[in-house]
N, C-alpha and C positions, 0 to 999 in steps of 0.2 A: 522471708517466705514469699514474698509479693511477688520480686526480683524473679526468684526461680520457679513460679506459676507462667508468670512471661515470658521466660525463656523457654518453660515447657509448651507453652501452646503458639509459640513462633517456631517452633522446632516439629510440632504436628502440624503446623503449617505447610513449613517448608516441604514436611514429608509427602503430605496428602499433594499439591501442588507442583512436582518437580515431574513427573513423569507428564503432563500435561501441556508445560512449557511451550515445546518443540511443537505440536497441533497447532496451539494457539498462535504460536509467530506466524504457524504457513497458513492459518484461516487471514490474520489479520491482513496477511500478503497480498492474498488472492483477493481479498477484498480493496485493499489499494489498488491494484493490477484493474480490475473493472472499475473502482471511480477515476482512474485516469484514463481509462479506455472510452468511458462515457463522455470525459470532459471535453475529449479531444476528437470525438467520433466525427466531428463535422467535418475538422480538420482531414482526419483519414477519409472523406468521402462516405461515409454510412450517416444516414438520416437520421436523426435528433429529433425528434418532438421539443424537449426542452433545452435545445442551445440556445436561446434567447436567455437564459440562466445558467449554462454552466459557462458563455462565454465569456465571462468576466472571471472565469477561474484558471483559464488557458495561462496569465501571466504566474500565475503560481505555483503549475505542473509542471511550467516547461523548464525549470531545475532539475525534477525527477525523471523528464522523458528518456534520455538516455538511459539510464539503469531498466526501463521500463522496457525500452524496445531491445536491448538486449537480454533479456528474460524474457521476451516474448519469441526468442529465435532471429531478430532483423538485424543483423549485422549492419546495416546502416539504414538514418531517419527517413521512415517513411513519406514524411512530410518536403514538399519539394520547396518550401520556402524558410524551411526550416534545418539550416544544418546543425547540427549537435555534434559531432567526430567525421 
């Protein structure tokens, strides 16, 4: 009886939760897209109040930057000291 209470409410789970997925990955997105856009903004030339804190994050975006700048439309790294492709 236990079993099939759990199955029943992983199952209204699933229900209640499935059409919301697909938002949630492109909020989650767009929200990467700006903390990499912030981290790097010195690097792109735009002024930072706090890069003196996110510049110790620079060695851990720049995995992601590629995927980044080609979602942003830049067919190639805006950064001139920094080739990616």
């Amino acid at each position: 009886m236990l079993n099939k209470l759990r199955a029943l409410a992983t199952g209204l789970n699933e229900f209640y939760q499935a059409p919301y997925r697909a938002s949630f990955a492109k909020a989650q997105q767009q929200e990467d897209d700006f903390f990499l856009m912030l981290v790097a903004s010195e690097a792109l030339g735009i002024p930072n109040p706090a890069s003196y804190y996110t510049l110790e994050l620079l060695p851990l975006v720049y995995e992601d930057f590629h995927a980044w700048h080609t979602r942003m439309g830049m067919d190639r790294s805006p950064l001139e000291n920094f080739q990616c492709c």
